[in-house]
N, C-alpha and C positions, 0 to 999 in steps of 0.2 A: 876749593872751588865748590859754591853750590849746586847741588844736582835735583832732581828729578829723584831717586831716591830717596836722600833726606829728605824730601817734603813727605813720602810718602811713610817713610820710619816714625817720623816726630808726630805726622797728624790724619796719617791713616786710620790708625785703630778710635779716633775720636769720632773720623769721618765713618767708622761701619758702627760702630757704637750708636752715634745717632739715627742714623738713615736704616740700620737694622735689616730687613728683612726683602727691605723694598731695593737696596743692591744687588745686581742680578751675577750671579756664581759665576758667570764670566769676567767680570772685574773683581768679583772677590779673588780671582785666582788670580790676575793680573796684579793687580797690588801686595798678594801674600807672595808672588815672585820676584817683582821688583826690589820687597824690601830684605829679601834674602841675599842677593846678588852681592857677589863677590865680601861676604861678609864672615863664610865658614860654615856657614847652616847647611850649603849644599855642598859641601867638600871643600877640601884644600887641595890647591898644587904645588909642590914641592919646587924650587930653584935652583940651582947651581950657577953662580957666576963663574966664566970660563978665564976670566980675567983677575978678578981678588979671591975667585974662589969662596964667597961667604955666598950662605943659603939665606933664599925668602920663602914664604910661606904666602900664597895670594889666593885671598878667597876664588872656588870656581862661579863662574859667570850664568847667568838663570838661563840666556839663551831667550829669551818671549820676546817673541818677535816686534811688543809696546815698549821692552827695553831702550831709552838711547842707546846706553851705554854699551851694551851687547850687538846693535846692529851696525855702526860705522862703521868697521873695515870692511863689509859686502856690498856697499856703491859703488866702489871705486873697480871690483871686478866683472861689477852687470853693467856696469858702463861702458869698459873694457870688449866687453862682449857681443852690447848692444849697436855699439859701433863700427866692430869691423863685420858687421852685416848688414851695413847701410847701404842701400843700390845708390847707384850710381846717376840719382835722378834728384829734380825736388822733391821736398818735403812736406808737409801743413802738420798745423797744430790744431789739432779740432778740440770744442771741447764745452762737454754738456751738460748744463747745470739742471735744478728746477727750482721754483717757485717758491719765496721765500715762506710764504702761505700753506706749502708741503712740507715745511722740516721738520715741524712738532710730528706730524703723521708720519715721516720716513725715520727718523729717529725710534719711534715705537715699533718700527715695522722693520728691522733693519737688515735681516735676512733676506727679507722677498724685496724688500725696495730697492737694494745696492743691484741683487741678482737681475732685478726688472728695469733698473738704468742701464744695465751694460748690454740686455739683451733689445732693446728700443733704442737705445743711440746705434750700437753694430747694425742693428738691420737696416736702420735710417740712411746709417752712410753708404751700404750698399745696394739700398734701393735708389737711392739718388744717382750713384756712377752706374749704374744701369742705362740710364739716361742717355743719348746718344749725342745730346749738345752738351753736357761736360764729360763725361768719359767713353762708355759705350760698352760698358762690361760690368757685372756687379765680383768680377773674381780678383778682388782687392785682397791686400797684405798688411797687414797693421796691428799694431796692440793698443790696449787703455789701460790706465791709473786710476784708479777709484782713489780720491782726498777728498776727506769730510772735513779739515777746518778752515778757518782763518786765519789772518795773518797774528791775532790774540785769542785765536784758541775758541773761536766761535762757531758753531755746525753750519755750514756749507758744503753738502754732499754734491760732488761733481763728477766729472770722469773725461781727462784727458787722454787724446789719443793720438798717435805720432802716424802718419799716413803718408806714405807713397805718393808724389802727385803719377798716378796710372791704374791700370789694373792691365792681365793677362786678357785675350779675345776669349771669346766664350768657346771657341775650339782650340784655346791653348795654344797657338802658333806665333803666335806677335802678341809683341807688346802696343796696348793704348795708351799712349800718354794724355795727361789733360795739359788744362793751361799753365803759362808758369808760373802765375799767379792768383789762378782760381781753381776750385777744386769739385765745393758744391755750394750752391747757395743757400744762405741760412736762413732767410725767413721761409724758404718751402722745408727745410729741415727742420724746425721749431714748429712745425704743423704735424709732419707727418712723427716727429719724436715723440710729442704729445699723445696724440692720437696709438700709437704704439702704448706707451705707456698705462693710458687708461686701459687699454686691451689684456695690461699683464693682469691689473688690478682687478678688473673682472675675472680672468681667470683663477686668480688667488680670495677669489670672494670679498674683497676689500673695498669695493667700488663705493660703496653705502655710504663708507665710512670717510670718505671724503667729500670738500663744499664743491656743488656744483660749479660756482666761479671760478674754480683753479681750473677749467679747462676752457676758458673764456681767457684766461689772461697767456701773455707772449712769454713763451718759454725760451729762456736765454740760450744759443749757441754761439760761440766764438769760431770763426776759423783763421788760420793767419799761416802766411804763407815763411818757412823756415829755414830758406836756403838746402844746405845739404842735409840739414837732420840735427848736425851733431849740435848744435848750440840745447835745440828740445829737450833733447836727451841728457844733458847735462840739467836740463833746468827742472826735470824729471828723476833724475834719478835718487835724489836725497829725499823724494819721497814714497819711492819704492819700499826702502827700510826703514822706516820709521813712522811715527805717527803722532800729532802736533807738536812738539816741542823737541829741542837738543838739547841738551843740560849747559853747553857754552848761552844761549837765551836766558838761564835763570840769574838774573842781578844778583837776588839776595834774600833768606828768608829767617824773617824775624818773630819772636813772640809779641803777639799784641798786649795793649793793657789788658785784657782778660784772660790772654794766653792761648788765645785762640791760633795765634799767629797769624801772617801775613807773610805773602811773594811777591817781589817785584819782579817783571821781566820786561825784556827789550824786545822791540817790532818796530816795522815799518809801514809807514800808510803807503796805500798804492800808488806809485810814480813818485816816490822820495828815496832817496838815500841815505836821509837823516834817519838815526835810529832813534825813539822816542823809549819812554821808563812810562809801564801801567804796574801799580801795585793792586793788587787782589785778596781778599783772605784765601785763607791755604785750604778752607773748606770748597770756596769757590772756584779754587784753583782744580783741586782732586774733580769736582762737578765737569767745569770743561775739558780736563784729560780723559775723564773715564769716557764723556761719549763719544770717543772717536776709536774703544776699544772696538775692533772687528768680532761679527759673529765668529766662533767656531769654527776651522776649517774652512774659514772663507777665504777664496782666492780673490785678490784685492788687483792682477798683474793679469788680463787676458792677450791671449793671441788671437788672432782669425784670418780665414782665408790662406793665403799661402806661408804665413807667416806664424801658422800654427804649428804647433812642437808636431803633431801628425804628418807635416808635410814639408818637413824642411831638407829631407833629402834631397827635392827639387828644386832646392834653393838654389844653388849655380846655376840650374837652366833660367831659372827668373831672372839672376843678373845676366847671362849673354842676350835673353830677350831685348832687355831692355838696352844692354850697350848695342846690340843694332839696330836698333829703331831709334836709337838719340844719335847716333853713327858717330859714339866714343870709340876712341882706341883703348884696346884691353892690353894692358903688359903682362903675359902668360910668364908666371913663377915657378918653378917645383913646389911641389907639394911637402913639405915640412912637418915632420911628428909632432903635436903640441907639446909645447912645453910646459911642465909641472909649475904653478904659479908658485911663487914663496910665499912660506908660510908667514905668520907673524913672525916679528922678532921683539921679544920683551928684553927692555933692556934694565941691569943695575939699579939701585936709587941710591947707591953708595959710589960706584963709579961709571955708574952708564955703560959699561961692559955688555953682552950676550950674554943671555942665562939660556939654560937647559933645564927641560923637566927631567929630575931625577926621583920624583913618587908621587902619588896621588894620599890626601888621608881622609878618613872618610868622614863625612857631614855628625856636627857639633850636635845636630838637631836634626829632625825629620820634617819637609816639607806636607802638612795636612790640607788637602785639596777639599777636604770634605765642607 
């Protein structure tokens, strides 16, 4: 099956050969990890099948967090976990774009601009539920998703955020619920997001360097109302770990008559089911994967308000807030030691059997970051 790798083995080294210097060290790293991954260069793991008893030798895994291949099996437990911490209320899907006339500028900027979406859309929605006609408290509980592509792999920096319909009173005693179907309104959030926004850019000295019309034109909020949560969070959470593509998306990747090669891949236009085939060259392809590498150390997953890692001690009192003021019944459980989740199980490629790690050997090759 084609992957995401092989494009980057076959036509990497042409793609930093050309573009040379003007590749910025964080995709050089990204791609010189990629194309190591499970290949030997960064170690072997030793196998033991429990069953036939024959040993495999499996390249170890790079781990970078732009890996497909490396991030899939950690959805499946932040969703896991995202869920069974769903109160017991409605839900919204807020979520906040800009201006397609800013992407060349946030794309350049991609440190201060991702950190300055999340910090102008958060305060937005908690100066809105401040408001006394839709909530009346700005002590909201929520997280966002920072996703910068497309559904083919084109820069669309956004930041969805999965929200409570309520917030705690401002003396902590009760729960405010909002409506059950409104939460805030988005043409006064598309003002004041805005307005936010331009405030980071001055602060970061950048204001100059943007046209003054981007702050004339309507900046996009969605919000939509999600039942209990969980559908959001499923629709979210494949893109917590990863970043534009799966490698099940890549069709096919061929050398062109120059040898430049070419990718096809599979997508869907918005409101189809039907999956459509775009082929690309593989230069063009590496172009729209690298820009969606993240800064450094950038946390792409925030929390806020009561649903920050700081404060979730007081996470139970939040849900009995809110189960008496919705005046749900709570079915009190014993308290249960967590249980240890299982680990992977790799199995066989001779009989599908359980293998065991029986040694590590050490990398063929040295990864050079430099």
């Amino acid at each position: 099956m084609p992957t995401v790798a092989e494009v980057v083995r076959r036509y990497g080294g042409a793609y930093l050969k050309k573009f040379g210097q003007a590749v910025p060290v964080e995709h050089r790293k990204v791609l010189a990890m990629i194309a190591r991954c499970r290949t030997g260069e960064l170690g072997t793991v030793v196998y033991r099948c429990e069953q036939c008893q024959r040993t495999h030798q499996i390249g170890r895994s790079c781990g970078n967090r732009h890996c497909p291949t490396c991030q899939q099996h950690k959805t499946k437990a932040w969703l896991e976990h995202e869920i069974a911490r769903l109160l017991p209320c409605p839900y919204f899907l807020l979520t906040f774009t800009i201006p397609e006339t800013l992407r060349r500028f946030v794309r350049s900027h991609q440190q201060t601009c991702y950190a300055a979406m999340f910090r102008a859309s958060s305060k937005t929605i908690r100066k809105l539920a401040a408001d006394p006609r839709f909530v009346g408290s700005r002590n909201c509980g929520f997280f966002g998703v920072l996703h910068s592509w497309g559904r083919t792999l084109e820069y669309h920096p956004h930041v969805h955020y999965v929200v409570p319909g309520g917030a705690i009173s401002e003396d902590g005693t009760k729960w405010l619920p909002s409506r059950a179907h409104f939460f805030i309104p988005v043409k006064a959030a598309s003002r004041i997001y805005r307005e936010y926004f331009r405030l980071e850019m001055r602060r970061a000295g950048l204001l100059n360097e943007i046209p003054a019309s981007v702050w004339q034109e309507a900046w996009v909020i969605h919000s939509k109302s999600v039942g209990d949560g969980r559908k959001s969070l499923q629709y979210l959470a494949p893109y917590v770990f990863r970043v534009a593509i799966t490698d099940r998306r890549i069709v096919s990747i061929e050398d062109g008559p120059d040898g430049a090669g070419q990718v096809t891949i599979s997508y869907r236009k918005s409101g189809s089911n039907r999956y459509r085939n775009m082929t690309v060259t593989a230069e063009e392809f590496l172009r729209r994967f690298l820009q969606h590498v993240l800064p450094s150390g950038f946390q792409k997953v925030r929390h806020y308000g009561f649903a920050a890692a700081a404060n979730r001690r007081n996470y139970e009192g939040v849900q009995w807030l809110v189960t008496l003021a919705l005046k749900l019944i709570y079915l009190l459980t014993p308290k249960t030691p967590a249980v240890e989740r299982a680990k992977q199980v790799v199995h066989c490629a001779e009989c599908g059997g359980s293998m065991h790690v029986v040694g590590v050997l050490k990398p063929v090759a040295f990864f050079d970051s430099s």
